[in-house]
N, C-alpha and C positions, 0 to 999 in steps of 0.2 A: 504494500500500500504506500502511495506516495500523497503530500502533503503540498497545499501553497494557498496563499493568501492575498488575494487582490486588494490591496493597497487602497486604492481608493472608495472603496467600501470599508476601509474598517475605521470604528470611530473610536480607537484606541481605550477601549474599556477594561484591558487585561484580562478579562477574563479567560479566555485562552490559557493565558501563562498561570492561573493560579487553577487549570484544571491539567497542563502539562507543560512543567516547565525546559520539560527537558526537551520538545520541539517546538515552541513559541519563546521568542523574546521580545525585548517593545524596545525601540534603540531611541537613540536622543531625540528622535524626532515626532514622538509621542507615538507612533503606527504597532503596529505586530508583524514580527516576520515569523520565517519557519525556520528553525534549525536544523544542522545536522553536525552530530558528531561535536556539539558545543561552537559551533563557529556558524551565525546567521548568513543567512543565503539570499544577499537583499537586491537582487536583482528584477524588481517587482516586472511583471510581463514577461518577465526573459523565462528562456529553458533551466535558466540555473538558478530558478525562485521553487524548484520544485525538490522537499525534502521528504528521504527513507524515511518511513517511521517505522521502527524497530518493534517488534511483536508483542513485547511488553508494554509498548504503548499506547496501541491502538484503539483499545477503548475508551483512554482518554482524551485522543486526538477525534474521534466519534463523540463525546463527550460537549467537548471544546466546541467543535462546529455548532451541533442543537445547542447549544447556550451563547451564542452569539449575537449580540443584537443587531451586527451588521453585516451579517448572513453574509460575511465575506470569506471564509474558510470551506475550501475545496477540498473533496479527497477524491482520488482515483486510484482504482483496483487493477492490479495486474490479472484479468480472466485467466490465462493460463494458468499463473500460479493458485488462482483460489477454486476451479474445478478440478474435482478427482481425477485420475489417471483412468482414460478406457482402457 
């Protein structure tokens, strides 16, 4: 599952980051990015605003989105990875 946040939707409320800190952070300019691996990925629009969320996180970053007031937090699912093998 991968993670990113359209910037211009968010009305920097953190809530995100006090549901998972470990892939949301809010930089000086008051917004939420996505992290990865601790190091934000603020390339808002671009291919490299898009962050791994690691398996232990995922409910939280599912979480974070439905509690968003500014329904700005994206997630997309790798289909191969998440149907069973025929």
């Amino acid at each position: 599952m991968r993670v990113w946040i359209d910037q211009d939707l968010c009305t920097g409320d953190g809530l995100c980051i006090d549901h998972c800190p470990d892939v949301f952070v809010q930089l000086e300019d008051g917004i939420a990015y996505v992290a990865e691996a601790g190091f934000p990925l603020n390339d808002p629009g671009g291919s490299f605003s898009l962050a791994w969320v690691p398996e232990r996180n995922i409910q939280a970053v599912v979480d974070a989105a439905e509690a968003c007031p500014g329904e700005c937090i994206f997630i997309e699912i790798d289909r191969r990875q998440a149907l069973p093998a025929a």
